[in-house]
N, C-alpha and C positions, 0 to 999 in steps of 0.2 A: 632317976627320972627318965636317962635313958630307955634303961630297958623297960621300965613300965608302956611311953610309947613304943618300942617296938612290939611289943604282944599288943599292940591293936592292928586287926585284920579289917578290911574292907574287903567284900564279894565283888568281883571282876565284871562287870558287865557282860551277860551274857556266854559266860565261862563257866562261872560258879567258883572259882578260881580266886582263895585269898590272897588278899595281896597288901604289904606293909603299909603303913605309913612312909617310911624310910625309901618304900621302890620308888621307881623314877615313873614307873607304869604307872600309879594312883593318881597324874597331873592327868591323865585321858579323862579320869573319872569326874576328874573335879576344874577340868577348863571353865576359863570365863569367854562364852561363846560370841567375841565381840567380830569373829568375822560374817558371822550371821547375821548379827543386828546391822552392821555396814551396811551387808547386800540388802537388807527390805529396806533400810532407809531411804538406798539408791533408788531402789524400784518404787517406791512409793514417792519420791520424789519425781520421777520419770512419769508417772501416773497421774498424777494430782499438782503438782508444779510445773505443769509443761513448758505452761507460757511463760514462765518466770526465766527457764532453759532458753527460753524462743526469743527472748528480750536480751540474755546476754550472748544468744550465738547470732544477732543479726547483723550488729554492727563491722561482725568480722566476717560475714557470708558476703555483706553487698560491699565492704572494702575488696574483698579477694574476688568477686565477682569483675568489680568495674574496675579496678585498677589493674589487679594482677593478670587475670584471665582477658581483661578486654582490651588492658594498653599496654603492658609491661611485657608480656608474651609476644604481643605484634611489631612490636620496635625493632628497627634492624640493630643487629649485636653493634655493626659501629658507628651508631649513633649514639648506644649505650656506652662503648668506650670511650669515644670522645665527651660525652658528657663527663664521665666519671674523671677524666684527666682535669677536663678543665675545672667542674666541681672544685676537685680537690687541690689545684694550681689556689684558685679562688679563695677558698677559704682555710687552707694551710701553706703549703708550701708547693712549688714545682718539683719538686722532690717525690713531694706524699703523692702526688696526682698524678706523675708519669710510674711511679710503682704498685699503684692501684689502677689504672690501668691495663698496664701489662699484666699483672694476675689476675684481670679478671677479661682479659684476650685469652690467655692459655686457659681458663677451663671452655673459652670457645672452640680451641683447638681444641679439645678432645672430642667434637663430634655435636653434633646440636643436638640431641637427645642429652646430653650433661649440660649444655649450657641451658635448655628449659629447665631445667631441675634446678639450674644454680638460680636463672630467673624470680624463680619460684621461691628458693628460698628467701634472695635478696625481698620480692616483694614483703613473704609474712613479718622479716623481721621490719620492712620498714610502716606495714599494718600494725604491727605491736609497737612499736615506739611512739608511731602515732596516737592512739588510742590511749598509750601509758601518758603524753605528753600533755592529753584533752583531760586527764581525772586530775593530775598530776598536779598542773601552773592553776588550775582556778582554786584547788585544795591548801594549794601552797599560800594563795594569796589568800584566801579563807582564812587561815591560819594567822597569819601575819597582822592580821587586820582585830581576828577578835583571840584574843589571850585566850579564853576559855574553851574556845573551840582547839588550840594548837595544843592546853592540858588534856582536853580529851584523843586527841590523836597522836600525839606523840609517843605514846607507851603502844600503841599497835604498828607505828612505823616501825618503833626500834624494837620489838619483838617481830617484826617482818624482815629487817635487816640481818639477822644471825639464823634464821630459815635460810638453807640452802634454797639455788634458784628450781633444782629438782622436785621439790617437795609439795610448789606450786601446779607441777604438771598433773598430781594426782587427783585432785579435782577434776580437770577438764577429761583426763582418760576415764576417770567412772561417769560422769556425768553426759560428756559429751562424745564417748567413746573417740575414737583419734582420726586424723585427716585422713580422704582416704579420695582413690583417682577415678571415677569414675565417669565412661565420657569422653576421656581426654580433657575433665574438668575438677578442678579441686575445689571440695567443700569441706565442711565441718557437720557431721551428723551426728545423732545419737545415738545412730544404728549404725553397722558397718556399712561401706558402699559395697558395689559388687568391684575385685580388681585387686591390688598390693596395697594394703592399708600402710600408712605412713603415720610418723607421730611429729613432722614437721608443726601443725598447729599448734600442739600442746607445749612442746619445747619453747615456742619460739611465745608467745606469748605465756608460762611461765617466766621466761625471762626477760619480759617486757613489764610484769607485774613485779618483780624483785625491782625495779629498777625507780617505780612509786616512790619508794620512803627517802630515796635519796633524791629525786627531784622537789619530793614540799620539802624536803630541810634545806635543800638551798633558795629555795623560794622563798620559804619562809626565813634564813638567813640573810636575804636581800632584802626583807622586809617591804615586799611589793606595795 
């Protein structure tokens, strides 16, 4: 049986040039073109779905807009550290909150250009918790309330729980291509901006989305 398929030749695309069943070259010939079909999916989605794009990039354009860019940026750093102390005096220990604190004074020491950036990151993640926290507690309590509604979700929670929080990011980089500075203002486009594109959005809300199936099962654990 062997050798019967190896005396099958296949012509080489554009060579003329036989070539076995057995070569590793006849997979050229006979790929499944599925990164082709991705890219028109995207494009065609970008083209005809726009608003659908425009609906879920709004709620993180006018958080990052009014919170990060218009309050969080403006704040003097130690205001923001004393918060963060007391914060975390408050609601953990004096421990947790004079050492979160202090590291997040040294990356003010390193020069305000690091401490925007660090600003920046604190805000998206604390946009994507938010956001995770608004789908998250009414889904949970959804859940909780009607049996049939928590069968139907619970096999997409826990199929989203054993998804790496990475895997979530590829969505937003094909769809909404990645954060990017333009201005001296960060947004979320679906074009590039002009400037050093950054993938701050994508990360940080992928891992605001991983973070979904564990808040309705304890929500739904609490039986809201």
């Amino acid at each position: 049986m062997m050798q019967i398929l190896g005396q099958i030749r296949f012509e080489k695309a554009g060579s003329g040039e036989a070539v076995s069943i057995f070569d590793t070259a006849i997979l050229d010939e006979w790929r499944i073109p599925f990164g082709y079909w991705f890219d028109q999916m995207v494009d065609w989605m970008d083209l005809n779905a726009g608003w659908v794009l425009d609906t879920i990039k709004w709620p993180f354009d006018f958080l990052l807009d009014n919170f990060v860019n218009s309050f969080l940026l403006t704040v003097s750093w130690f205001w923001v550290v004393l918060f963060t102390v007391v914060f975390g005096a408050l609601f953990r220990t004096p421990r947790i909150g004079i050492q979160s604190g202090f590291a997040l004074a040294l990356c003010g020491l390193l020069g305000q250009a690091y401490w925007l950036d660090t600003m920046r990151t604190v805000g998206m993640v604390i946009v994507s918790v938010a956001l995770c926290a608004l789908i998250g507690i009414p889904l949970g309590v959804l859940c909780a309330r009607q049996d049939g509604v928590w069968n139907v979700v619970r096999p997409v929670m826990d199929a989203m729980q054993v998804i790496h929080s990475f895997t979530y990011m590829v969505p937003f980089v094909f769809f909404f291509s990645i954060a990017g500075r333009a201005n001296g203002s960060w947004t979320s486009t679906r074009t590039l901006d002009s400037g050093a594109p950054y993938a701050r959005l994508a990360s940080t809300t992928s891992s605001g989305t991983c973070l979904i199936p564990r808040l309705v099962k304890r929500t739904n654990g609490g039986r809201a």
